[in-house]
N, C-alpha and C positions, 0 to 999 in steps of 0.2 A: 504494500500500500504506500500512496507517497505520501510523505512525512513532512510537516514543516520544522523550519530551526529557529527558537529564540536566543538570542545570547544575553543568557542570565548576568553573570558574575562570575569574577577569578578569586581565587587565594593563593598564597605563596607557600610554597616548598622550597626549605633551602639544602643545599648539598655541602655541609658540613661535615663530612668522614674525608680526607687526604687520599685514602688508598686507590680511590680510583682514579683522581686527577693525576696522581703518581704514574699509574699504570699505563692509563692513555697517554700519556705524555712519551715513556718512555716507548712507547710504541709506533711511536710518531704522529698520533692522531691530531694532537691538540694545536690549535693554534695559538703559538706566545706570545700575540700582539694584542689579543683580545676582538680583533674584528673578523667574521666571519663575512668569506669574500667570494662567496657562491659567483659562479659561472666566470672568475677573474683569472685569467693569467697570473695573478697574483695570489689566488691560493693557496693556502699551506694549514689547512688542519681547522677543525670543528671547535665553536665556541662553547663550551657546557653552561648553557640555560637554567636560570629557576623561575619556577610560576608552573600554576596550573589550568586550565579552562572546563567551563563548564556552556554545556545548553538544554535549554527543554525541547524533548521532541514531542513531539500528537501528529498523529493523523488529519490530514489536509482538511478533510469533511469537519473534522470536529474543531480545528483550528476556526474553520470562516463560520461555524454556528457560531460560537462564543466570543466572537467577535476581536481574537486576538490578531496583533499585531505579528505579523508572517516578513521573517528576513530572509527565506529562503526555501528550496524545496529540494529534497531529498529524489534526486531522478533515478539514479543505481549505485551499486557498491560492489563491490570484487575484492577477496583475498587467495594471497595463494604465497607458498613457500618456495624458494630459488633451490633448494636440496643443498650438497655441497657445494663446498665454495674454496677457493684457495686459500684466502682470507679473511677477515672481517669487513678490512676494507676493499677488498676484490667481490661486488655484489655478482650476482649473474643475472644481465641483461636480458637475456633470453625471459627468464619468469616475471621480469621487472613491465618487458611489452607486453608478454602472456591476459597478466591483469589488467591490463590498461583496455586489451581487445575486448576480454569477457565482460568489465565494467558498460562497455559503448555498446556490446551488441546485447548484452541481457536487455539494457536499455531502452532501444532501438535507437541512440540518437549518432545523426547523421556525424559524423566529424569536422564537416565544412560549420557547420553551428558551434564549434566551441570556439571561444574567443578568448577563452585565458586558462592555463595551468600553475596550480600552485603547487611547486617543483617542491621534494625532498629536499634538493640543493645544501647538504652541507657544509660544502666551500672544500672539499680535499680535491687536489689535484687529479686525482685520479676517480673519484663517484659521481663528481659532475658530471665530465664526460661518458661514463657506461651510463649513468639514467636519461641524459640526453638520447644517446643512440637508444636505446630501449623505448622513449619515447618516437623518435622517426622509423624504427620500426613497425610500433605500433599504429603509429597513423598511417604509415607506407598501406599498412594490412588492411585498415579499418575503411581508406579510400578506396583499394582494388573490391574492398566487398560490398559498397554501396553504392547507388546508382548515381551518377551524377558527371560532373567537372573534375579532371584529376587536382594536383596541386600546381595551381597557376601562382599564388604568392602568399607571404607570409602574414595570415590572420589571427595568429592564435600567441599569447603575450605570455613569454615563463617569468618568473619570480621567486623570492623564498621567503619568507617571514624572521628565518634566520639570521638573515642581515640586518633586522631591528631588534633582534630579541637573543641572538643567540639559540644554540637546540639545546631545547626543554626535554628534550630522550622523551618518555613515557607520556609527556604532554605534548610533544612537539606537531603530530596528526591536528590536535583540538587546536591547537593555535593557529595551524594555515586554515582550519574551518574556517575558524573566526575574522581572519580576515580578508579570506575570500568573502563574508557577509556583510562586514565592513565595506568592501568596493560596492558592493552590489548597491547597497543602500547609498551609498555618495554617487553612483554610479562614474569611478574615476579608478581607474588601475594607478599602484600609486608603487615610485621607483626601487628595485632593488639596488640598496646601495654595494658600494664599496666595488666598483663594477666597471669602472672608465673602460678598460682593455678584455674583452673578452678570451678567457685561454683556450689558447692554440688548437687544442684538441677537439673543442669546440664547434664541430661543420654544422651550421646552419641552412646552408644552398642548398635549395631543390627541395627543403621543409617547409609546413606549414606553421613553424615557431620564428619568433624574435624575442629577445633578452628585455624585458623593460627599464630601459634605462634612463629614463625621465618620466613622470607624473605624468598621463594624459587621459581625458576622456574617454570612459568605455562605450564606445558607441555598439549601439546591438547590431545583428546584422540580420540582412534581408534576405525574404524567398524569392522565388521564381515572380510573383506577383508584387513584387517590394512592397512587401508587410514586413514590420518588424518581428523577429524573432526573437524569443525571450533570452536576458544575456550568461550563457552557459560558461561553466570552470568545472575545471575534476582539480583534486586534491590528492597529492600521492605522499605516503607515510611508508618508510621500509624502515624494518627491525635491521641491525646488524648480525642476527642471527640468523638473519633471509626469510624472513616475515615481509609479504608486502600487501598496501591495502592501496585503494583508490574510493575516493565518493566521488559522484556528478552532484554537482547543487547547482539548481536552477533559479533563474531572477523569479519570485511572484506577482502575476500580473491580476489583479483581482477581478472575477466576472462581477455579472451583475447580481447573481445569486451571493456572492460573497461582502457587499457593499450595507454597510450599519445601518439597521432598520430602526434605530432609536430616534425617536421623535421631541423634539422639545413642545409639553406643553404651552409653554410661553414664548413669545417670541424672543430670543437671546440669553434666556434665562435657564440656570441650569445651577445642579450642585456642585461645589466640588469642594469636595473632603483635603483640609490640610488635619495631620495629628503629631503631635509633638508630648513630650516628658514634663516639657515645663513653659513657663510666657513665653522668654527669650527664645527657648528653640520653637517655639511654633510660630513669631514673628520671622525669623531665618526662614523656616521653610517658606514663608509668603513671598519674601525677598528672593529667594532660590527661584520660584513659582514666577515672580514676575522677569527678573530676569531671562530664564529660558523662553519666556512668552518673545521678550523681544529679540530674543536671540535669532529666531528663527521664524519662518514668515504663515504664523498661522493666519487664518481670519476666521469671520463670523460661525462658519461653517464646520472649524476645531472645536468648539467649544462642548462640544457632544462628545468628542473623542477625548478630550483632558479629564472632562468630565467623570466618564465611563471608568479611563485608565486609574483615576485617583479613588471611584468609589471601590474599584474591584484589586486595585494592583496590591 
């Protein structure tokens, strides 16, 4: 069933025990500058992340009854194991496209419709590269099996969330969720840094990827009838133990059956619930309250939805 995603709240986990930073390190893994430089000629080794993410899922039907606010929609999902491997950081390409084919085709969505992936990309010299190829394989696959236009140019935007945040390991899958939801909602693909020089290994030509290297508008793209198409990402998470997973999350475009049936009795008038501990913090909340009002361009027609969000949230 498809699923909607809200993005509740984080908490922090910190990594406190030495013995692994120790181990990674001497292993070569770790990068000792602290910047993690996904897709750069310049990388040398994964930044270790703390934080955790969190979302609520429901079911699409029961998300638009109850009138919640929908950041995305759950299209398909695939995992699968690489088997052996030479190393930890030697993933196998091969099971890395594997998933990426059975995520698109359980799916049924076209590949010319994805317009952004939110890459693994740890920044080592060497994983960039294999999950890149694993992805132009898998889209290689996923064009010759669907009917259409081959690959005429480069539509589809990679990035990592790593280059903001470091890898979270155990969190790191929920953090590219979340900010693939984050774009969705600003509708703007926003730059992976640390990234001027793309490394070497790197073949882009004759792909339907490019590296986001500057902030720009996600524009959705068009059918055959130039309709807009809702704006499509997969998100790919691998274990270093050769675990790998993929989600599709889709932009939500609300019908007419999903549109707030709540009516204001009076014309402009409506509840809305502030609660606070004490005077002072329920004056802040009002101030918090007016604030984001101007922050951001509601009108007359919000006021059912502030409403709603503050009697029920």
């Amino acid at each position: 069933a498809l699923l909607k995603l809200i993005w509740s709240s984080g908490v922090i986990i910190t990594l406190t025990p030495p013995e692994l930073h120790i181990s990674f390190n001497k292993a070569g893994m770790l990068c000792e500058d602290g910047r993690c430089k996904t897709f750069s000629d310049k990388a040398n080794g994964y930044v270790r992340g703390e934080g955790a993410g969190m979302l609520f899922l429901k079911k699409l039907k029961d998300a638009e009854k109850d009138g919640d606010h929908i950041y995305g929609v759950i299209r398909g999902t695939a995992v699968n194991h690489g088997g052996r491997a030479n190393s930890l950081t030697a993933p196998n390409p091969r099971a890395q496209a594997d998933v990426l084919v059975n995520a698109y085709t359980k799916a049924g969505i076209d590949p010319r419709t994805v317009s952004y992936i939110e890459a693994h990309g740890t920044g080592t010299e060497l994983g960039d590269p294999i999950e890149i190829n694993g992805l132009k394989a898998a889209f290689k696959e996923l064009y010759e099996n669907t009917e259409g236009p081959g690959i005429t140019e480069s539509h589809c935007g990679l990035g990592s969330v790593k280059t903001n945040i470091g890898h979270l390991e155990l969190a790191s899958g929920i953090a590219g969720v979340i900010k693939v939801l984050l774009q969705l909602k600003h509708k703007k693909l926003v730059k992976s840094l640390h990234c001027e020089a793309i490394n070497p290994y790197i073949k882009l030509e004759g792909s339907p990827f490019y590296i986001v290297q500057e902030a720009r508008e996600w524009k959705p793209q068009r059918d055959t009838q130039g309709k807009n198409i809702p704006r499509r990402a997969g998100v790919s998470s691998f274990g270093f133990g050769g675990a790998n997973a993929h989600l599709i999350i889709e932009e939500y475009i609300p019908g007419k059956q999903a549109q707030n049936s709540i009516t204001l009795t009076t014309p402009k008038s409506a509840i809305v619930v502030l609660s606070a501990k004490s005077e002072g913090q329920l004056l802040e909340q009002a101030q918090l309250l007016l604030a984001a009002i101007g922050e951001h361009p509601f009108t007359d027609s919000s006021l059912v939805d502030i409403a709603y969000t503050l009697q029920v949230g």
